[in-house]
Every structure is written in structure tokens, then in C-alpha cells.
VMD Tcl script that draws the C-alpha trace (Angstrom):
set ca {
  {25.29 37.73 -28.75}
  {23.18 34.75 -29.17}
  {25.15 31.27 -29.18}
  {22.25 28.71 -29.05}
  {20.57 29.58 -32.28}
  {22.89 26.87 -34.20}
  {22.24 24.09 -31.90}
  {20.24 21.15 -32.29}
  {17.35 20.02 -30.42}
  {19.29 17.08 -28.63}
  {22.05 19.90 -27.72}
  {19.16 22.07 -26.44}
  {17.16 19.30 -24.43}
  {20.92 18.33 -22.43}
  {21.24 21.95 -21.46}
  {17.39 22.22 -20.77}
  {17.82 19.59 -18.15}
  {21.01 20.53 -16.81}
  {19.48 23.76 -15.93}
  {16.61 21.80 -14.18}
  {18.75 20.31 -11.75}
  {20.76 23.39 -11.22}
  {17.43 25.54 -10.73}
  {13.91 23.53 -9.70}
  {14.00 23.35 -6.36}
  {11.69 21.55 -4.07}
  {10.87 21.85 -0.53}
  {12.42 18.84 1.98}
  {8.92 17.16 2.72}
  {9.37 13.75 4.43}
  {8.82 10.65 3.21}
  {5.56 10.77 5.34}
  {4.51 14.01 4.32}
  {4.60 13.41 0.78}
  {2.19 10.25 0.56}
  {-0.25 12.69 3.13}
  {-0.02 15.42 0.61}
  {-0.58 13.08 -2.15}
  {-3.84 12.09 -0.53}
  {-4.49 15.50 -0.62}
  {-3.55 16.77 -4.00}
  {-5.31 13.53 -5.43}
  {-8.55 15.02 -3.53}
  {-8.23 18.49 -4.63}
  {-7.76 16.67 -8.43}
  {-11.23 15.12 -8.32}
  {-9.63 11.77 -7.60}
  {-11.54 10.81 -3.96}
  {-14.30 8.62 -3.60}
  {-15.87 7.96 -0.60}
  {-13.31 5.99 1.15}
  {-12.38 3.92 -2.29}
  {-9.04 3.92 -3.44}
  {-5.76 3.70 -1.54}
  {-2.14 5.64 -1.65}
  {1.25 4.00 -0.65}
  {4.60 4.47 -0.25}
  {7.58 2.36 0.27}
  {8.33 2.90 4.13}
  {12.26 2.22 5.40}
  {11.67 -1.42 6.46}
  {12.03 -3.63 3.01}
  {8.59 -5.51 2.87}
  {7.17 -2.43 4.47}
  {4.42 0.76 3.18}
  {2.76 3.69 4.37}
  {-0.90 3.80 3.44}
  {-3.60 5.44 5.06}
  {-6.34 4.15 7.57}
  {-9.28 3.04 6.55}
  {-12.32 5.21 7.55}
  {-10.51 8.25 6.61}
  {-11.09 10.21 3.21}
  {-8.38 11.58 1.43}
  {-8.88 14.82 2.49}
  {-8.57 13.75 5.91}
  {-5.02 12.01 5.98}
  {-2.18 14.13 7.81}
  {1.32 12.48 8.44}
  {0.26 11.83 11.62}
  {-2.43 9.51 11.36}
  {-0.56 7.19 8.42}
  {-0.01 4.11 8.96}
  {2.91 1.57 8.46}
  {1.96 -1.59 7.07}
  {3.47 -5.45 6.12}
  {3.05 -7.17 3.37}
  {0.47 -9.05 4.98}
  {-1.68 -5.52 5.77}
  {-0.68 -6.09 9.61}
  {-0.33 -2.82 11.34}
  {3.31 -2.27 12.49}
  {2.50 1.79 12.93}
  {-0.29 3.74 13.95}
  {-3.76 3.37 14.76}
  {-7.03 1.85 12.73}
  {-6.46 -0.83 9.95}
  {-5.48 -0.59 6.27}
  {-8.12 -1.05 3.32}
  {-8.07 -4.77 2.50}
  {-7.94 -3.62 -0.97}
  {-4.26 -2.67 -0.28}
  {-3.44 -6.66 -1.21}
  {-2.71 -5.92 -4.93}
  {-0.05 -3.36 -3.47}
  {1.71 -5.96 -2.23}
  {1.49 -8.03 -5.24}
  {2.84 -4.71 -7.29}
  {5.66 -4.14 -4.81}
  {6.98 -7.50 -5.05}
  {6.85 -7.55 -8.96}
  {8.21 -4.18 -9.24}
  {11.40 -3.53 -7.52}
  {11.18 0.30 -9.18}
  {8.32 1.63 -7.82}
  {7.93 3.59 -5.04}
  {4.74 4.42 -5.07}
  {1.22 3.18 -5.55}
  {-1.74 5.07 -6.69}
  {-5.02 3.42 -6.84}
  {-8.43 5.70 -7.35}
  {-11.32 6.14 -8.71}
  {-11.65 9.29 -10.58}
  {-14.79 10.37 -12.32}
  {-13.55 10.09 -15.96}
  {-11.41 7.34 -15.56}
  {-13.90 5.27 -14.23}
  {-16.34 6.56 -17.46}
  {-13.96 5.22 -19.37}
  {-13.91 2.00 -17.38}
  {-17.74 1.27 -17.44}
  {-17.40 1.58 -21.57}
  {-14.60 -0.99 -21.92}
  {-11.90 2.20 -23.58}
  {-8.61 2.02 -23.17}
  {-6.82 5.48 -22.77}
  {-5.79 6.91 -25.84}
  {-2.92 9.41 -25.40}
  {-2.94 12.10 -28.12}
  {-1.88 15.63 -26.86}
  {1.35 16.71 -25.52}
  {0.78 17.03 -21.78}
  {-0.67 13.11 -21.65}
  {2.70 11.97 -23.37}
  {4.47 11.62 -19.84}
  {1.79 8.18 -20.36}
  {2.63 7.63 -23.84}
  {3.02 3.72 -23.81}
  {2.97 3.62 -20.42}
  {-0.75 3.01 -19.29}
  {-2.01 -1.00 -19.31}
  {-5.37 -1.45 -19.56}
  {-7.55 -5.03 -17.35}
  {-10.44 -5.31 -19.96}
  {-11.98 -8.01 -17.45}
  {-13.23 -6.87 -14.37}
  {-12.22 -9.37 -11.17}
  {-13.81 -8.20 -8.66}
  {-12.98 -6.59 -5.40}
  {-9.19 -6.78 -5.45}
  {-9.28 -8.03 -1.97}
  {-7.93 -11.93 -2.93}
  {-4.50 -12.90 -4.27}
  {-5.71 -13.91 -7.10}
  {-6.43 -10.42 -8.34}
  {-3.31 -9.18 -6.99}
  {-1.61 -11.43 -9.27}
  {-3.84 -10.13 -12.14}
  {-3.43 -6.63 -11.87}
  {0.60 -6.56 -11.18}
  {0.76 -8.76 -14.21}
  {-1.37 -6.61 -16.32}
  {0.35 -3.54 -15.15}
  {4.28 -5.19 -16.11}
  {6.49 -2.48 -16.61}
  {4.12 0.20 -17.45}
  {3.73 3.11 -14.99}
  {0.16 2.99 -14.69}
  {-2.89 1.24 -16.19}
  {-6.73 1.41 -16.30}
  {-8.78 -1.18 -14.55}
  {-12.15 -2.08 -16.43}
  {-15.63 -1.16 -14.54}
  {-13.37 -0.05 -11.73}
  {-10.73 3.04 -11.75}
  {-7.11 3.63 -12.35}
  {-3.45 2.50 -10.65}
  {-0.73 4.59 -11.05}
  {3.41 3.70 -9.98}
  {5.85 6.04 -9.95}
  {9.88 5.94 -8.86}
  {8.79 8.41 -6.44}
  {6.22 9.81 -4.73}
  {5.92 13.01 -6.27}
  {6.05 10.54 -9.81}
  {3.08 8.80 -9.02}
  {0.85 11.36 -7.96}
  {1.42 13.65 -11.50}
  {0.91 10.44 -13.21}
  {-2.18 10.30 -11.36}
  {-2.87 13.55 -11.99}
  {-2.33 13.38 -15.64}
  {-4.64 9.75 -16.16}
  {-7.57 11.64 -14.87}
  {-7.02 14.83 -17.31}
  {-6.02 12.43 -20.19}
  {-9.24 10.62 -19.70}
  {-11.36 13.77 -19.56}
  {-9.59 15.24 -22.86}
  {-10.69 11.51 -24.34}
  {-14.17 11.94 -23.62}
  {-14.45 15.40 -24.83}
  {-12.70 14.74 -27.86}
  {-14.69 11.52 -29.11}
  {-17.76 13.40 -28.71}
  {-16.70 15.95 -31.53}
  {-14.66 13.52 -34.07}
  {-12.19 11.12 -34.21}
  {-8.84 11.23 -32.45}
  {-5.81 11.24 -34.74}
  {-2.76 9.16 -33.06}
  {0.60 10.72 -32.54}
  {3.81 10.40 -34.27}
  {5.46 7.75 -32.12}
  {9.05 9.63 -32.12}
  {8.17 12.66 -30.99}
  {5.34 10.94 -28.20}
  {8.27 8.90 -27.02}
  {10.40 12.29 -26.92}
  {7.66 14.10 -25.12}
  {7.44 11.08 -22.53}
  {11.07 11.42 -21.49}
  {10.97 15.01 -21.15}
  {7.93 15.88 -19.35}
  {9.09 12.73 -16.59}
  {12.46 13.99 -15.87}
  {12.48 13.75 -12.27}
  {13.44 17.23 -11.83}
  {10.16 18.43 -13.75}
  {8.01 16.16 -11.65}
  {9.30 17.04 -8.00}
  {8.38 20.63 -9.58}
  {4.52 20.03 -10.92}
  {4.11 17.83 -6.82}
  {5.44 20.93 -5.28}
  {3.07 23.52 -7.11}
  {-0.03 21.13 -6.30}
  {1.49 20.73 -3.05}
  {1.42 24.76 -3.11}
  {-2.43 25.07 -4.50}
  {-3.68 22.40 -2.18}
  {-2.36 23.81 0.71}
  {-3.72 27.17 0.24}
  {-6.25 28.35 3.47}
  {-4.89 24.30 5.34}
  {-3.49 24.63 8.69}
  {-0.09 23.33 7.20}
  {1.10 22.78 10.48}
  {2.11 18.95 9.81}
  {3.83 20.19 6.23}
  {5.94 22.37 7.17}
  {9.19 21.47 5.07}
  {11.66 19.62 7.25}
  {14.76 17.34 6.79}
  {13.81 14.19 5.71}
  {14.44 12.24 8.67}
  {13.16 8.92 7.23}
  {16.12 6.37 6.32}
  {16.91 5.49 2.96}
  {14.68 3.00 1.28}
  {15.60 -0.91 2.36}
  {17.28 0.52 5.47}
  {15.90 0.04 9.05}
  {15.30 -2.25 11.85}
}
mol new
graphics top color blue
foreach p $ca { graphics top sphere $p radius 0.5 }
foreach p [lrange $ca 0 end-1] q [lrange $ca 1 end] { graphics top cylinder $p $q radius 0.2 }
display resetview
């Protein structure tokens, strides 16, 4: 006999997520390989750009990232050939040099004690967006993870190689988990790796639903309960180490997956190392 049919949705949504954590299961990628697969995933997404844009991670050593070399597309990055970066963008780890553009990182990092990881791209509709001035407007379920949660720079600063526009964008962004930049492309934090790159994910599709919706009417806003409700459910951690391991799954499809294979994460916690 049924026994949830007199239940109310808060009742429902506590046993919903229970059964998350008891039944989404992810595999044990390493800190390493999931900021290579994020490349990736981002790539497969639409997100790549040349060699614009950068991805980061936390590494064990506070004051410390992985990022990827510069001269290397997104589709190109393996855990192997990541490097391990200071706050300064000296190489303490690996071979090449990071993008200079991996400054404002820093600035994020320091300002944001939560985040864990940094996307920063340029993806096509995003950037449309960008070049008209238009904040994102979040107005269908799936784009709620973002609702209230994406800043938007209406002033363009220029390369974001200087402090100066490290200061800008981290202050812009504040707590919010991601934000648009104006005549440039998106950022995108997350409290973990597998966080960031949905968000990610979901900026770019958000952006594209925009577009194709102004072009037929106007958009009608959300009720700001049920947004808010829809945020906090669809970024329950459990639900986002899920939606990174099915990309994970898609974009490794026909890859020699050698360097992925799931393994122990042998990494040390964050803020722990020599």
C-alpha cells in the first residue's frame, strides 16, 4: 500500500535527497582528473575557444591551483600535462606556463574561501549576450540551479591580465556562483569541481534558451519561491557529482581513457601538503 500520498512536498524533497546520497554514485576520479575532464566536457559543451579561457582547481598546497598550460586547447588537456600553479602564476608542477589571464583566479580564490573551482570561457551564446550588454535572465526550470546566482560586469576592462581587473571581477562576482562578463564570456565557481563545470554547463544553455526566446516574445519572470526552491534542489551536491559523471560518460565515449580510469583519490585534502 502506498504511504507517501499524504505527505507534503518538504517531507517528499528530505526523502528525495536522502535517497540521493544512499543511491548516486560517482566514480573516484582524482582531484587531477576531474579539472582534465572538465576541460573536456566544457569542449564537448561548445565552451572552447581557441586557447581563450582557463579551468582551475584548488590543488593541496593552500595558495596553490591546477590549471592547464597554455598552448593547449581544451580538448587537449590530460591529467598529465596539468600544471600546478602559485598565486603568482609561477610554475611549481609540470611543464609550459599558465595563461596570464589566470590573475583574476587568484583574485577569486583569495575573496572566496568556498570555491573550489574556477571556470572562465567563452562560449558562443554567452559571449552574444556579452557583445549586446544582456544580463542572463533565468526563466525555466533547468537554469534555476543560477537563479540569483549569476553577476553580471556591464563594463568591459580589458584583458584581465592586471590586478586591477582581478579586483573588478572577484568583486563583481561576491557571493554569486557565477557571472557574465560584458564583450567578453562567462566565469563560473563552484564548491567542487564537478559544481563548477554543470554551472558552466548550464550558463551556456541558459544563454541559448535567452536568445531563442527574445526572438519570439517576451520572457515572463519566475515566481521567486519556487526559483529559489528549484535552485536548492537541482545543486544538491549529490545531483551534481551525478550530471559531471554522465558528461564525464558522453565525453569519453571513442577517448583512449587511459589517464581516467577511476582511481582512489590520492590527492590530500584541500589546505593539506608540504
Amino acid at each position: 500500500m502506498a504511504t507517501t500520498f499524504s505527505l507534503g512536498k518538504d517531507d517528499l524533497v528530505l526523502r528525495a535527497k536522502a535517497s540521493m546520497q544512499r543511491h548516486l554514485e560517482s566514480p573516484r576520479w582524482s582531484l587531477r582528473q576531474k579539472v582534465a575532464l572538465t576541460c573536456r566536457i566544457l569542449f564537448s559543451q561548445g565552451h572552447d575557444s581557441g586557447l581563450a579561457g582557463q579551468i582551475t582547481a584548488r590543488a593541496p598546497k593552500p595558495g596553490t591551483y591546477f590549471t592547464q598550460r597554455l598552448g593547449l586547447g581544451f580538448d587537449e588537456i590530460w591529467p598529465s600535462n596539468l600544471l600546478v600553479v602559485d598565486e603568482d602564476l609561477e610554475v611549481l608542477g609540470g611543464s609550459g606556463m599558465a595563461n596570464p589571464a589566470n590573475r583574476f583566479h587568484s583574485w577569486i580564490y583569495r575573496a572566496r574561501p568556498d570555491v573550489q573551482c574556477i571556470v572562465h570561457t567563452h562560449p558562443l551564446h554567452v559571449s552574444a549576450l556579452s557583445m549586446v550588454g544582456r544580463a542572463l535572465k533565468i526563466a525555466q526550470m533547468d537554469a534555476c540551479m543560477l537563479y540569483d546566482d549569476v553577476a553580471f560586469l556591464g563594463e568591459w576592462p580589458g584583458v584581465p591580465v592586471g590586478n586591477s581587473e582581478g579586483e573588478l571581477i572577484s568583486g563583481v562576482l561576491g557571493g554569486k556562483r557565477a557571472a557574465l562578463l560584458a564583450h567578453h564570456g562567462l566565469v563560473a565557481t563552484g564548491r567542487s569541481v564537478e559544481e563548477a563545470c554543470v554551472v558552466a554547463i548550464q550558463c551556456e544553455r541558459a544563454a541559448r534558451l535567452q536568445l531563442l526566446a527574445e526572438a519570439v516574445g517576451t520572457i515572463k519572470e519566475l515566481n521567486p519561491a519556487l526559483a529559489r526552491e528549484a535552485h536548492d534542489w537541482i545543486l544538491a551536491g549529490k545531483r551534481s557529482e551525478a550530471a559531471f559523471a554522465y558528461f564525464a560518460r558522453r565525453t569519453l565515449v571513442g577517448c583512449d581513457a587511459g589517464e581516467f580510469e577511476p582511481e582512489p583519490d590520492t590527492e590530500l585534502p584541500l589546505g593539506q601538503g608540504e
